[in-house]
TORKOL-4160 file (C-alpha; in steps of 0.2 Angstrom, whole numbers, padded with zeros to 4 digits, m for minus):
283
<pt num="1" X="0553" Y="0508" Z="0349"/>
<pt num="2" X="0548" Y="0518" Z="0366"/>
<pt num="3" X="0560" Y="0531" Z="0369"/>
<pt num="4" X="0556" Y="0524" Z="0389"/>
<pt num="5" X="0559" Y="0509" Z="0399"/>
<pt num="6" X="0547" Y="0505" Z="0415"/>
<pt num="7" X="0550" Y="0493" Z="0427"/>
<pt num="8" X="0540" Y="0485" Z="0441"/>
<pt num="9" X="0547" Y="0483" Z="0459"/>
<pt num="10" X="0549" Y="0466" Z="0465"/>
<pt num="11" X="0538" Y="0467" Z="0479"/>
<pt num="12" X="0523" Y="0471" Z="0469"/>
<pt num="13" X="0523" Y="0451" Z="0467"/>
<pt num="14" X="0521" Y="0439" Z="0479"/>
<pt num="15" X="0538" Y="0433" Z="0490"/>
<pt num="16" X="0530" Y="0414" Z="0486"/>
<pt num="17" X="0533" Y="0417" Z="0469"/>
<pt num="18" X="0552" Y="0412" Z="0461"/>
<pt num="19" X="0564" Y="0426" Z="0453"/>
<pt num="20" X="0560" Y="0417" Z="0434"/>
<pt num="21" X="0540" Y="0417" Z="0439"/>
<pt num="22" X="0540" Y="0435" Z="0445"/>
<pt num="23" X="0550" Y="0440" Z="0429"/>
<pt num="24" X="0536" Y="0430" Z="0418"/>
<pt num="25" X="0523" Y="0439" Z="0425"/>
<pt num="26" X="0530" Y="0456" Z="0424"/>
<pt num="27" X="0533" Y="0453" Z="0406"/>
<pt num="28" X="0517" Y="0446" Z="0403"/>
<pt num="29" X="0508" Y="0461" Z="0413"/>
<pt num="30" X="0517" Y="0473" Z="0401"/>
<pt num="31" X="0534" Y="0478" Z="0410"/>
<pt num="32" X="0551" Y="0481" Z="0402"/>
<pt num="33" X="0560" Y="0474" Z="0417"/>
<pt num="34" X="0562" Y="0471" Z="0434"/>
<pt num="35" X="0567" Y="0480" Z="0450"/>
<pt num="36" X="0576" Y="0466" Z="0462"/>
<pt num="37" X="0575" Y="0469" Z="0481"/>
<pt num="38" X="0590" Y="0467" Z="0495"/>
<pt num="39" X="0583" Y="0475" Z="0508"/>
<pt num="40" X="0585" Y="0472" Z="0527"/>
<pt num="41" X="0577" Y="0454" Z="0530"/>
<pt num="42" X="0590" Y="0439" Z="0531"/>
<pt num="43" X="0578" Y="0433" Z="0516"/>
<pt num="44" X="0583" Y="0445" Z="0506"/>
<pt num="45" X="0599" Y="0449" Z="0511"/>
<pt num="46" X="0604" Y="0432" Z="0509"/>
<pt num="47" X="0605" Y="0435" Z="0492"/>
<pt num="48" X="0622" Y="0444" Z="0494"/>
<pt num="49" X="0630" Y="0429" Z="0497"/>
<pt num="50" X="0623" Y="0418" Z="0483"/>
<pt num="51" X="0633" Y="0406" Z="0474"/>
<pt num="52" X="0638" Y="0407" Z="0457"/>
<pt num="53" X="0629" Y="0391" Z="0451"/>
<pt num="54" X="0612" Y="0401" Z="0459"/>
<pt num="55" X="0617" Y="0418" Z="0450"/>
<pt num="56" X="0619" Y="0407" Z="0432"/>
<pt num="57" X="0602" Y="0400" Z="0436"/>
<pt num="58" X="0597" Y="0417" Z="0439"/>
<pt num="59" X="0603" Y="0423" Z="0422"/>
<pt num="60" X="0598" Y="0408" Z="0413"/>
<pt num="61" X="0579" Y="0413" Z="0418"/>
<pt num="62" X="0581" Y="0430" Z="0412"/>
<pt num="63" X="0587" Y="0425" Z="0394"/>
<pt num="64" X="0574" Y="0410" Z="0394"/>
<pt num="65" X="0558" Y="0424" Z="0400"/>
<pt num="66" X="0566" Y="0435" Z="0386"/>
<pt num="67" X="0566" Y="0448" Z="0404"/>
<pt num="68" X="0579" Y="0455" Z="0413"/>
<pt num="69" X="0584" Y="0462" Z="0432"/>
<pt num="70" X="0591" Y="0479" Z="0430"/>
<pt num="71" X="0591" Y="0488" Z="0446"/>
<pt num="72" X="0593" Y="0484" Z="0463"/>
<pt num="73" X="0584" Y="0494" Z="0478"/>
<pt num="74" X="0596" Y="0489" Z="0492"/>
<pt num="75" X="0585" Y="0496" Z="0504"/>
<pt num="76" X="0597" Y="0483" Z="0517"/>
<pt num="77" X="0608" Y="0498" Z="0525"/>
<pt num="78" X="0594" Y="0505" Z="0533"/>
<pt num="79" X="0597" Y="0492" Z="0546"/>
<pt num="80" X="0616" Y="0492" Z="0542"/>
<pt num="81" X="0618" Y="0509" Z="0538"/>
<pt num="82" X="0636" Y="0517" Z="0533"/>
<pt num="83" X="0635" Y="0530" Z="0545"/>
<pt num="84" X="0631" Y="0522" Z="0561"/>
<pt num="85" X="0642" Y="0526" Z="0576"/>
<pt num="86" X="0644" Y="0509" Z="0580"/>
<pt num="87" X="0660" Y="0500" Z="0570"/>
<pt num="88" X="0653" Y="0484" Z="0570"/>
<pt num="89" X="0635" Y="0491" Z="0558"/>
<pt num="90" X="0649" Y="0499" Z="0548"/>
<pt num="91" X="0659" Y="0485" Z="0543"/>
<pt num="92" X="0643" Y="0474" Z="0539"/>
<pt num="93" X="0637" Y="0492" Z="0528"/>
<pt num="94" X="0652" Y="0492" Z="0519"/>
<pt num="95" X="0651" Y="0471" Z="0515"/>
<pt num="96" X="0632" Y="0475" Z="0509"/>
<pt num="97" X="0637" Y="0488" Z="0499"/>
<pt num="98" X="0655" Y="0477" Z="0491"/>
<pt num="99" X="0644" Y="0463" Z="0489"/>
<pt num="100" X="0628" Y="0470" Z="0481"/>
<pt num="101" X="0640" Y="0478" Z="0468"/>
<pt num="102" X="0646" Y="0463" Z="0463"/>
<pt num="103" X="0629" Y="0454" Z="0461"/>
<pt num="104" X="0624" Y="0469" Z="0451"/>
<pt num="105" X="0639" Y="0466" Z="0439"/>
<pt num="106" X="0634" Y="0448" Z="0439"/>
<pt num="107" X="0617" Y="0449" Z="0435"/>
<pt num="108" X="0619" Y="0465" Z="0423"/>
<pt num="109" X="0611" Y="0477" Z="0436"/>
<pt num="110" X="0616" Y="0494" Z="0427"/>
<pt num="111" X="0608" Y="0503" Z="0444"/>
<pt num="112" X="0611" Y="0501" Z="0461"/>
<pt num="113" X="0596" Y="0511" Z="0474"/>
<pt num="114" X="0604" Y="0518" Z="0490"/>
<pt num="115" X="0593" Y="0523" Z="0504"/>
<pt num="116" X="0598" Y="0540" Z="0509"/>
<pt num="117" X="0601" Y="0539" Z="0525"/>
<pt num="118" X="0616" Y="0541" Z="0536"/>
<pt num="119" X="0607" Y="0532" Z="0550"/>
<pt num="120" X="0589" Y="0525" Z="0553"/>
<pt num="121" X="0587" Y="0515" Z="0569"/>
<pt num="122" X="0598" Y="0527" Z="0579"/>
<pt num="123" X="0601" Y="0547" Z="0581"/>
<pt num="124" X="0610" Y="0555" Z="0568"/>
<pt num="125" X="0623" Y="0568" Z="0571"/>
<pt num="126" X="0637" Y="0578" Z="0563"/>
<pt num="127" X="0648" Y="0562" Z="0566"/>
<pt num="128" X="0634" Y="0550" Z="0559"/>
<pt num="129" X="0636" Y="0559" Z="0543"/>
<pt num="130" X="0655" Y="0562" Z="0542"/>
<pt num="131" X="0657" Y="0541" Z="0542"/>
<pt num="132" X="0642" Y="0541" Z="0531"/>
<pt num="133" X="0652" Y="0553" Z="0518"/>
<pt num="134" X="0668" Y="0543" Z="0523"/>
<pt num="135" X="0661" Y="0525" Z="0517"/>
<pt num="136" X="0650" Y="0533" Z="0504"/>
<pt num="137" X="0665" Y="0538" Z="0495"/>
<pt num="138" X="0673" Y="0521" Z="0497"/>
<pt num="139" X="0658" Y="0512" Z="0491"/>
<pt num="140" X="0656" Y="0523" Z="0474"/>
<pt num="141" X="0674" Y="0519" Z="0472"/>
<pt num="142" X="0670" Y="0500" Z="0472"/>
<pt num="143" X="0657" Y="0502" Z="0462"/>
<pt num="144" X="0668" Y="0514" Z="0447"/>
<pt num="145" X="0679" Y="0498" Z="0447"/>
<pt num="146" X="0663" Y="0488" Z="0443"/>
<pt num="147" X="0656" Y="0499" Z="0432"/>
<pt num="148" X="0640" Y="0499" Z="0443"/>
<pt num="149" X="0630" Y="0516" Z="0443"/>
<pt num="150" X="0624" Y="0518" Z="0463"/>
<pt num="151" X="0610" Y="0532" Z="0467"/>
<pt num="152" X="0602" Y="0541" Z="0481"/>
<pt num="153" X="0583" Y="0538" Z="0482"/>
<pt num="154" X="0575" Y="0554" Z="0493"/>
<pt num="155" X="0570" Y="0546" Z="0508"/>
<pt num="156" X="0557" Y="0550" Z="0521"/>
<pt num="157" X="0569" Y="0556" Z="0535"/>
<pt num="158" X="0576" Y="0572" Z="0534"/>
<pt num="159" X="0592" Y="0567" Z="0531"/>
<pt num="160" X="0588" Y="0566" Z="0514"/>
<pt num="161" X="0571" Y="0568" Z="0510"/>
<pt num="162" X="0573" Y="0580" Z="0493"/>
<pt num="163" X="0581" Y="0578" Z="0478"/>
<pt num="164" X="0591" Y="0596" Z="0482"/>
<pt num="165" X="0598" Y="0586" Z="0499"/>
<pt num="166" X="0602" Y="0573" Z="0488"/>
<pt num="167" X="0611" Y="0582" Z="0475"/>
<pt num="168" X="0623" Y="0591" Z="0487"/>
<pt num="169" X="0631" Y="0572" Z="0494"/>
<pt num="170" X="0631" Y="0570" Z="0473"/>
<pt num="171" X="0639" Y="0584" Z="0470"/>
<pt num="172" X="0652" Y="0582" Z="0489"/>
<pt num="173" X="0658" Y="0564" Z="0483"/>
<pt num="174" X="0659" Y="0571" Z="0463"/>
<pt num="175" X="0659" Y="0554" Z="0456"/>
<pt num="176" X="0651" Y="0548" Z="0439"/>
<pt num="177" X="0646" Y="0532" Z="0448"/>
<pt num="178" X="0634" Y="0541" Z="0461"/>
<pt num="179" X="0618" Y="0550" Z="0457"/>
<pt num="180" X="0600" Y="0554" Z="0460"/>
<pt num="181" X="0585" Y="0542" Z="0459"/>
<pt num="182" X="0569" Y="0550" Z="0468"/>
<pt num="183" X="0555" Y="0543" Z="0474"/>
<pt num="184" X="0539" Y="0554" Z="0467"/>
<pt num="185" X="0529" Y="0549" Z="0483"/>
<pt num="186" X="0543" Y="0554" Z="0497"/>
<pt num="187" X="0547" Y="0571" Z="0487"/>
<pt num="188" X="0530" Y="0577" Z="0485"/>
<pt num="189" X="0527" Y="0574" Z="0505"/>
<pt num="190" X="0544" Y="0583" Z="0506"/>
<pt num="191" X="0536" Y="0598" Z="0497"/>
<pt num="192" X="0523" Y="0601" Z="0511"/>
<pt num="193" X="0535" Y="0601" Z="0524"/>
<pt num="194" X="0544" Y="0614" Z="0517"/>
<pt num="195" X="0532" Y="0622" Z="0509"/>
<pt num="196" X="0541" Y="0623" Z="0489"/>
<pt num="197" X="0537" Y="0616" Z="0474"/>
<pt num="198" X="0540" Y="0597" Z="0470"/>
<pt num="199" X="0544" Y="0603" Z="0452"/>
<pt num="200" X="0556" Y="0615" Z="0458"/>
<pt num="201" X="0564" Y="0599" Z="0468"/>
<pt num="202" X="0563" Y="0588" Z="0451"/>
<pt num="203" X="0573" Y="0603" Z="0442"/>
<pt num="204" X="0588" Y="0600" Z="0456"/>
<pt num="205" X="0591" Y="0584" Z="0448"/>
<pt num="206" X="0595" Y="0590" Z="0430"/>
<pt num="207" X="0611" Y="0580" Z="0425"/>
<pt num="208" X="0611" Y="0568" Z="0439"/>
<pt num="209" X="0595" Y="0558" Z="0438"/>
<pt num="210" X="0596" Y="0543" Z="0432"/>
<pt num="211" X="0579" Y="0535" Z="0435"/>
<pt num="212" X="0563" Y="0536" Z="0447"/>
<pt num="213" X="0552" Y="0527" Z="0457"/>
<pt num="214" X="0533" Y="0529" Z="0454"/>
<pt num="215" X="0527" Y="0530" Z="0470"/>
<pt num="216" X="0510" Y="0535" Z="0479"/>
<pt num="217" X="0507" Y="0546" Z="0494"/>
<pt num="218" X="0499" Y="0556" Z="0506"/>
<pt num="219" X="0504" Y="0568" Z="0521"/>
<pt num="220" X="0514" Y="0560" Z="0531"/>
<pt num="221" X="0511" Y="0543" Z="0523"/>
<pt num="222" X="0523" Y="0536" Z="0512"/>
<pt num="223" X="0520" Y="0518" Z="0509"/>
<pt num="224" X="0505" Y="0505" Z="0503"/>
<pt num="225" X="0493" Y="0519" Z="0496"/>
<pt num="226" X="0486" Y="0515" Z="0484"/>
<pt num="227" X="0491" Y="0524" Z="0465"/>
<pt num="228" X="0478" Y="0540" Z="0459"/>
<pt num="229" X="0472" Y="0539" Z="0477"/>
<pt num="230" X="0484" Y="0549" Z="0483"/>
<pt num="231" X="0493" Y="0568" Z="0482"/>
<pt num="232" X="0505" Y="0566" Z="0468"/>
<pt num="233" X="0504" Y="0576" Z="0453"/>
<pt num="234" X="0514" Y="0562" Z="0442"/>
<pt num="235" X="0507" Y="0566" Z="0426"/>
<pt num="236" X="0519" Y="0583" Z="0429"/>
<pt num="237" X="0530" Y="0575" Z="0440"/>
<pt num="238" X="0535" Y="0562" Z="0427"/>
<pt num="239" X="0536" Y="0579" Z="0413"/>
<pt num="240" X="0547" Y="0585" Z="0423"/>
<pt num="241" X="0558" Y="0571" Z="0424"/>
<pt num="242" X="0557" Y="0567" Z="0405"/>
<pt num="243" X="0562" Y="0587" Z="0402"/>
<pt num="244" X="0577" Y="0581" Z="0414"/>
<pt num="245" X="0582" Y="0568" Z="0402"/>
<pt num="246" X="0574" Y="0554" Z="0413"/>
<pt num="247" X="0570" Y="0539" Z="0403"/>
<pt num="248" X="0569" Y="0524" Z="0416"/>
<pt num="249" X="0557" Y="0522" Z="0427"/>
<pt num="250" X="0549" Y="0509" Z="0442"/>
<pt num="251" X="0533" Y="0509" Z="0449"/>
<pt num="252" X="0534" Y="0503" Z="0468"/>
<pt num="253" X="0520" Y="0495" Z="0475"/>
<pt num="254" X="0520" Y="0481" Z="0486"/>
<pt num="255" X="0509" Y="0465" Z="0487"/>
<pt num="256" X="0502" Y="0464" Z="0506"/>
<pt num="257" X="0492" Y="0450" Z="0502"/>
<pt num="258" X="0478" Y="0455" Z="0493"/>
<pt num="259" X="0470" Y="0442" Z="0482"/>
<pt num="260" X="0469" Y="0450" Z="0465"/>
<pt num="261" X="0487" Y="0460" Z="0466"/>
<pt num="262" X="0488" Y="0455" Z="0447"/>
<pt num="263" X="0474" Y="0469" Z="0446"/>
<pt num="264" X="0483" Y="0484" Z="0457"/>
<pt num="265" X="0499" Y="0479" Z="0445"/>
<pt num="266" X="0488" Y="0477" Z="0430"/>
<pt num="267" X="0482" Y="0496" Z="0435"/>
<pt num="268" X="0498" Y="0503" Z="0439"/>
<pt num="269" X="0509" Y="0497" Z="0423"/>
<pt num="270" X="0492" Y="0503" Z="0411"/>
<pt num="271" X="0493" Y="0522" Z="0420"/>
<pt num="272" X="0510" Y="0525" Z="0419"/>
<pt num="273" X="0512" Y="0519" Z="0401"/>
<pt num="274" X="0498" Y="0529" Z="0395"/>
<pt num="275" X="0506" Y="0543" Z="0404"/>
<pt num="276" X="0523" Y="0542" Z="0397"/>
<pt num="277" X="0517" Y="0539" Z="0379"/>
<pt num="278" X="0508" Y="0553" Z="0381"/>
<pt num="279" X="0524" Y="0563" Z="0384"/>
<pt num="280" X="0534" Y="0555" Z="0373"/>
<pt num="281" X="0521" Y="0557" Z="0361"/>
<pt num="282" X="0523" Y="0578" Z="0366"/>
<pt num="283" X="0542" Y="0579" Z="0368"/>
């Protein structure tokens, strides 16, 4: 038995297909489970309010596939985000944040992904990240009664763009409910702008990652590039992690319509398993 899971991100598949089809074809493709999306469409966020009949359904597929959800990128509060200025955003932040918890619980999502941001569609300021601190504490409360772990991914907006940002609101709020799941492709674009080493940023993490996207990028882009045609190191990157203790991993990549995306998920879930075998194979 792998001493590693690796999951695949929802969006690497199709929106046409249903949750048990994508979770078929992740398993047949060579995944060990699935990352569900709630982020800011009503589509998506829709979810949140699902009934329990549809949530039963939703398990039922899972032990029928023999494959199972087990982390949720709730990339949703970037539209809602907990440290807008405007009460209104808060209060719909805070109902995201309650009700993706308790789908999480539902569905036995051990990982909730937040987006680190304390705002996005507006200008941040010392009081955007005080309520952003104020709810965030409220939210990992919530989540400590559930039992739902919640995690910063490192974002492409300075705010909180490195896993060393990142571990300073980890360490503010001192919870064991919140910790760190970066995003290779954002922190290695991070390294450039601050001109330090993305390993060195990795090391921050030691004791609070819990998991990490695989993610390709270049300078100043951070979504939709292709994997190996980019600028991240991930056969270190991902060393670093496992030195760190990191054993779960996700590889985001996103279907934009191309006809042959079983290939580019094909590619993907074959590179990063013959990377990490290699390193377990080492450690």
């Amino acid at each position: 038995m792998k001493k590693y899971v690796l999951g695949v991100y929802e969006k690497a598949m199709p929106n046409s297909l249903s949750i048990k089809e994508k979770l078929e074809l992740a398993k047949q493709l060579g995944y060990d489970f699935m990352e569900i999306s709630i982020d800011e469409t009503d589509e998506k966020l829709s979810r949140l309010d699902w009934d329990k009949e549809t949530v039963d359904d939703v398990v039922i597929a899972m032990r029928k596939v023999g494959f199972n959800i087990r982390s949720m990128c709730l990339s949703g509060q970037r539209k809602y985000p907990m440290g807008s200025l405007d009460e209104n955003i808060r209060k719909r932040s805070m109902e995201i944040i309650e009700k993706a918890i308790k789908l999480a619980d539902s569905l036995g999502v051990r990982i909730i992904q937040l987006a680190g941001y304390d705002v996005y569609y507006e200008k941040g300021n010392q009081k955007t990240k005080e309520l952003f601190l104020e709810n965030l504490k409220k939210a990992t409360e919530i989540a400590s009664k559930y039992g739902v772990m919640l995690a910063f991914e490192t974002m492409e907006t300075p705010f909180m763009d490195t896993v060393k940002k990142a571990k300073e609101v980890v360490e503010y709020i001192n919870s064991p409910f919140l910790k760190i799941y970066p995003d290779l492709g954002n922190i290695k674009n991070s390294s450039l702008i601050y001109n330090e080493d993305v390993l060195d940023d990795i090391k921050e993490g030691k004791h609070l990652t819990v998991a990490a996207h695989i993610k390709e990028s270049i300078p100043g882009h951070y979504r939709e590039i292709p994997f190996l045609t980019g600028h991240v190191n991930f056969r270190e990157c991902l060393e670093e992690l496992w030195k760190i203790g990191v054993r779960r991993y996700v590889t985001e990549l996103w279907y934009v319509g191309q006809e042959d995306f079983e290939k580019d998920i094909r590619f993907a879930v074959s590179t990063f398993r013959t990377m990490l075998d290699e390193i377990e194979k080492e450690h």
